[in-house]
N, C-alpha and C positions, 0 to 999 in steps of 0.2 A: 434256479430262479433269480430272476434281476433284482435287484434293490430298487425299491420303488423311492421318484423324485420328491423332497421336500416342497412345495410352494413357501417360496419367502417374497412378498413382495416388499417393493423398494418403499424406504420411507421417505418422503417428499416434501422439501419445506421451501417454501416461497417467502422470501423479505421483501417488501416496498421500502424501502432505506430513506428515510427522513437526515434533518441534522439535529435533530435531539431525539424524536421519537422514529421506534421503525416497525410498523405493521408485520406480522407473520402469521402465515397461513400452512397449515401443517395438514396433508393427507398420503393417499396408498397409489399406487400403480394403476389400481381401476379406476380411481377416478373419484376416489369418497373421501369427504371432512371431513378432519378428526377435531378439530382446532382451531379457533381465530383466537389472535390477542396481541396487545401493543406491547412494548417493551421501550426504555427510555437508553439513552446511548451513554450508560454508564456501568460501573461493573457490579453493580447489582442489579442491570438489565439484564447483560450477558449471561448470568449465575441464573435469572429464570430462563431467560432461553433454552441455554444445554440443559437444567431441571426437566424443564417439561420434556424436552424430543428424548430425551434419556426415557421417561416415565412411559412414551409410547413405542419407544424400541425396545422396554422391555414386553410389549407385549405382541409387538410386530417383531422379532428379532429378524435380523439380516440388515444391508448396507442402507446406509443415508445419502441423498443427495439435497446438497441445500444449494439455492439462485437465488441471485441478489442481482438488483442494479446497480451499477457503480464501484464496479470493483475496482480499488484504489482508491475511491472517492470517499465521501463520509462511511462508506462501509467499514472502513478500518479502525480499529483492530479487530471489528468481528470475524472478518474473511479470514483474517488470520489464525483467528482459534478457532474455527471450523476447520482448518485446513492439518492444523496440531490435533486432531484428531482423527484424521485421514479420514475424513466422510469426502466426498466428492462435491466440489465446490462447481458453479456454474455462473457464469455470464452472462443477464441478461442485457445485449442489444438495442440499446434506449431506441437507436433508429427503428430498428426492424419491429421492436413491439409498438412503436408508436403504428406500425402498417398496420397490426396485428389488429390492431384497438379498432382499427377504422373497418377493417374485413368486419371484424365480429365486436361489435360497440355492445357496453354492457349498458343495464336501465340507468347507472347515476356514475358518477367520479368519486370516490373516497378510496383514503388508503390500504381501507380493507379489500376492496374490491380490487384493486391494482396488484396487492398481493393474492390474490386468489386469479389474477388472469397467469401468472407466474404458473401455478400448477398445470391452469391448461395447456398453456405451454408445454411445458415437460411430459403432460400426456400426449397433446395433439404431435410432439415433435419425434415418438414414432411413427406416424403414418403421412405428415405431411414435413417434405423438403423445407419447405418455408417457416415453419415455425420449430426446425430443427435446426434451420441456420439463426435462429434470433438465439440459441444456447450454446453455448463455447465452453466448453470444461477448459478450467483455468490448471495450469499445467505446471508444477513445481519447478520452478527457476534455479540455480545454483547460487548462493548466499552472495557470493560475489557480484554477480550482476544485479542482485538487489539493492545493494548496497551501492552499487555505482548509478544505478536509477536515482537513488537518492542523494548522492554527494551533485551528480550531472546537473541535476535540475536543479538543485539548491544554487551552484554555480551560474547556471543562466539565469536567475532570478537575481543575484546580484551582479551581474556583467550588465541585464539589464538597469538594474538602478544608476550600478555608474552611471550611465549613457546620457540617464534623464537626468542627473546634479549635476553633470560636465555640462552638458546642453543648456542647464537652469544657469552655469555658473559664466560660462562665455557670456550670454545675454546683459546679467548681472553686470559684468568685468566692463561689455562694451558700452552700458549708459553711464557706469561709476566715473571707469577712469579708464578710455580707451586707448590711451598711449603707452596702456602698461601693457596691455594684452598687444600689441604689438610689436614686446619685443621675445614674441616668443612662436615660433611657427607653429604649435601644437601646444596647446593648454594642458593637454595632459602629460606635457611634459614635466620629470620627474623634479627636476629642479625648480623649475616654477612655482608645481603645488610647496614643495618647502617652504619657497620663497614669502607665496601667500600666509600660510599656516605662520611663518615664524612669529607675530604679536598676534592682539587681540585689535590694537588699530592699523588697517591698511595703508593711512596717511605716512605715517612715522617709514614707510617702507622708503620715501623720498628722502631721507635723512641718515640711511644707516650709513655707515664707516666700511670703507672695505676689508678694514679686518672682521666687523661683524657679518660681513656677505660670506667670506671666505668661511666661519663658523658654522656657516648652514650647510646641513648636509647636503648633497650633490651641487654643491655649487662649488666650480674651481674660478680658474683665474680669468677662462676665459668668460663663463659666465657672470663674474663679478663687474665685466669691463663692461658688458652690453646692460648690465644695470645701473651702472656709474654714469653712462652716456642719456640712460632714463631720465634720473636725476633731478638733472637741472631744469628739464622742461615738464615736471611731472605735473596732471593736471587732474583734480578729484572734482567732481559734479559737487551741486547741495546735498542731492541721497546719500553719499558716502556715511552720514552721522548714525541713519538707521539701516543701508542699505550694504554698508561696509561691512558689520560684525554677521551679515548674513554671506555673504560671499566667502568670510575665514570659516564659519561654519560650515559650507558648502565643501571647502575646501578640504576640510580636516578631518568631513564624509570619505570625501574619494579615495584618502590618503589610507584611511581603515577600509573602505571598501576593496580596495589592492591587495591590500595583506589579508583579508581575508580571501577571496578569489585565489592567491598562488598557494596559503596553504591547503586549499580544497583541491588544486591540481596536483601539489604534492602528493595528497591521499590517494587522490586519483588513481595516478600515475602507478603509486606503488601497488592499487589495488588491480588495474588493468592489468598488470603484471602475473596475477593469477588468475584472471577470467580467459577459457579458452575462445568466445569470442572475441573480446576483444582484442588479444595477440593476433589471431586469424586476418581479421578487419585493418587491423595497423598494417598488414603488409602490404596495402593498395595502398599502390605511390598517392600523396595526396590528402589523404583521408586522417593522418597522424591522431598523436592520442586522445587530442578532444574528440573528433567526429568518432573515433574509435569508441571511445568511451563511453559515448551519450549513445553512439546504436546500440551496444551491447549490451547496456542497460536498460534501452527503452526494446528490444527484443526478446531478453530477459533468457529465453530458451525458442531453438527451433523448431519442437514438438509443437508449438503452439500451432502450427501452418500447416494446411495440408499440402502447401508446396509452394514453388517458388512464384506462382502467379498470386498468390494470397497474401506471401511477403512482398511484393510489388505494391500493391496495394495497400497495405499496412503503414509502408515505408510511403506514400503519394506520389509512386512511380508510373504509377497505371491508372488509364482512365477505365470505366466501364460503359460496357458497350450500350449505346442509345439509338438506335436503328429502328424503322417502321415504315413498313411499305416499302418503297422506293429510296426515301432515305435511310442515308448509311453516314452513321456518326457517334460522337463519343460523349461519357460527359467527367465529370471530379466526382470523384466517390467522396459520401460526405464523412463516412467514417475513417479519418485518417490520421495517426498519431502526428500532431503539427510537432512536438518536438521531434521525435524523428526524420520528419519531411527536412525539416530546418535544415538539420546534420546530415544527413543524404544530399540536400543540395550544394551547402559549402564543401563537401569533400569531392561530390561530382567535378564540381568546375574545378577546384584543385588540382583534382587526376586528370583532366584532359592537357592541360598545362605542362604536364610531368611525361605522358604516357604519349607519343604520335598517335600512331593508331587510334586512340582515343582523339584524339583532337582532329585527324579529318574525318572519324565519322562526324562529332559536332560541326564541324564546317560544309560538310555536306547536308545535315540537318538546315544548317541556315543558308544553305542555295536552296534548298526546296522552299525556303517559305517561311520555315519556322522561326519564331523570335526567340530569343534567348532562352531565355527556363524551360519554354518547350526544347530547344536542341538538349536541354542540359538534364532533362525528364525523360525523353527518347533516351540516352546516354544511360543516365539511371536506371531505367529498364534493363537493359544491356546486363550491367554491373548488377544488378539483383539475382540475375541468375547464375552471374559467378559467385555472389559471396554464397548464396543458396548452399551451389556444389563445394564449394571452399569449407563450410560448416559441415556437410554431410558428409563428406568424405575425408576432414581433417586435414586438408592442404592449404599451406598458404599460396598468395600472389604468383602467378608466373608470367613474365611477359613473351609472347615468342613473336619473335619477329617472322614475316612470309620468307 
């Protein structure tokens, strides 16, 4: 005689994720409520959380899956200990449910009801395509690329600030005292910022000695001589009084902003070092260990993809198809990691540079028509399917020539 099958159905929890509070909706496989109730985003929300889904999986025993919206986003550190307890974590699709809401509109808008469209989801996402693609089981990364996820973008959040005080601090420099910033081809040049930072009054900078020039770090001799020649005809605006101790401020940003940026490349670098992404990736001429670093991080793992047209897409390699009737055309998918994109596109154009091959298909891209980012997006295409096979099959870069 056979051993007759258990019935376990799955325990099913839906978050509407707030930034203090987050609605959860708790039911079964078929399709029944067990549970509504808020929880606040502290760790004695969390602590009811797993209470309760604990107290009904002791009496539904067998696997958990829990969806959330905004995985990475205020969802964190929940996703995360949901995921430390190996229940099955899910992605809800802000785009796709937004479709979902409009197919099947419920009587009101509240956060209960948003968590409770979560389960239909997960029911309806057996039997309909559509509402199986608004859920994504979120796929365990290796520690390393999480962690470069996080050093990458901490990194581009300060490269961007540089950009805005350098940008804040030219402006500055050219109504204060425009003859200063003229003797320097690049403001962010290293001796410059010294130069600015050395007092708290910018005027006195007309007066220093060239043995005090020569004291400033990165400034040698030749430096000192196209200071000395400043000098004589140095000219400060009326703003210098208030507008002066804002520009050494400015200045002495950028100067911390630097040193932090290299030591997070430093970390980088040594953590790239052990992500097999990211080694994989660094061997496309081009792409080096920034762009290396920031894909490998913002892809996290390849199981996430059901293949290389998904990472296309992911990465804002690929359009989706927009066609009707007669016409035949394309559009931007709107779901698409921009930091990723970002780093995909400075490494593309890098690699064509590097690579022939690569660079007359872009030059044949721009005889047909295309303008720049699109050759440089076609190209990307291309190169998604190599790092794809590159990942899947554990090989790096090869170039062959015909």
């Amino acid at each position: 005689m056979g051993v007759a099958m258990v019935w376990r159905p799955e325990l099913r929890v839906s978050v509407d994720v707030g930034c203090h509070r987050h609605s959860v909706a708790v039911g079964l496989t078929n399709g029944e409520l067990l549970e509504e109730f808020d929880i606040d985003h502290r760790p004695e929300g969390f602590a009811d959380f797993f209470s309760r889904i604990e107290r009904h999986q002791r009496r539904y025993p067998g696997p958990v899956a829990v969806a959330m919206e905004g995985y990475n986003g205020h969802a964190r550190p929940l996703d995360t200990l949901v995921r430390e307890r190996q229940w099955r974590l899910l992605n809800i699709n802000s785009l796709k449910l937004a479709r979902f809401k409009q197919v099947f509109p419920a009587a009101a808008k509240t956060d209960r009801i948003d968590a409770r469209r979560g389960l239909e989801l997960m029911q309806l996402g057996e039997h309909m395509p559509r509402a199986r693609d608004a859920l994504q089981e979120v796929q365990a990364a290796p520690a390393e690329n999480l962690e470069l996820k996080r050093l990458t973008r901490r990194r581009r959040a300060l490269v961007d600030e540089k950009s805005r005080v350098l940008s804040r601090l030219q402006d500055d420099l050219q109504a204060v005292c425009p003859g200063l910033l003229e003797i320097t081809t690049d403001v962010e040049n290293l001796w410059f910022l010294h130069l600015l930072a050395h007092g708290e009054d910018i005027t006195k900078l007309a007066r220093l000695h060239e043995k005090t020039l020569l004291g400033i770090p990165a400034i040698g001799k030749k430096f000192a001589a196209i200071i000395r020649h400043w000098q004589p005809r140095a000219l400060f605006s009326h703003e210098v009084a208030y507008a002066g101790p804002m520009i050494v401020a400015d200045t002495r940003r950028v100067l911390d902003l630097r040193d932090q940026i290299k030591a997070l490349e430093g970390r980088g670098e040594a953590l790239a070092a052990t992500s097999q992404l990211a080694r994989r990736i660094d061997t496309i001429p081009g792409f080096a260990l920034v762009c290396s670093s920031e894909l490998a991080g913002e892809i996290g793992t390849l199981d996430r993809f059901a293949g290389e047209a998904s990472l296309a897409l992911y990465l804002g390699m690929a359009n989706l198809d927009h066609s009707s009737g007669q016409h035949q055309g394309a559009k931007a998918p709107r779901h698409v990691n921009s930091r990723a994109k970002a780093a995909m596109m400075t490494g593309v154009d890098r690699h064509r540079k590097q690579v022939p091959a690569s660079q007359r298909y872009y030059e044949k891209k721009r005889l047909e028509g295309k303008t720049h980012n699109q050759a440089i997006r076609a190209l990307g295409r291309h190169l998604c399917r190599v790092i794809y096979q590159m990942l899947k099959q554990d090989r790096d870069y090869e170039i062959r020539e015909p």
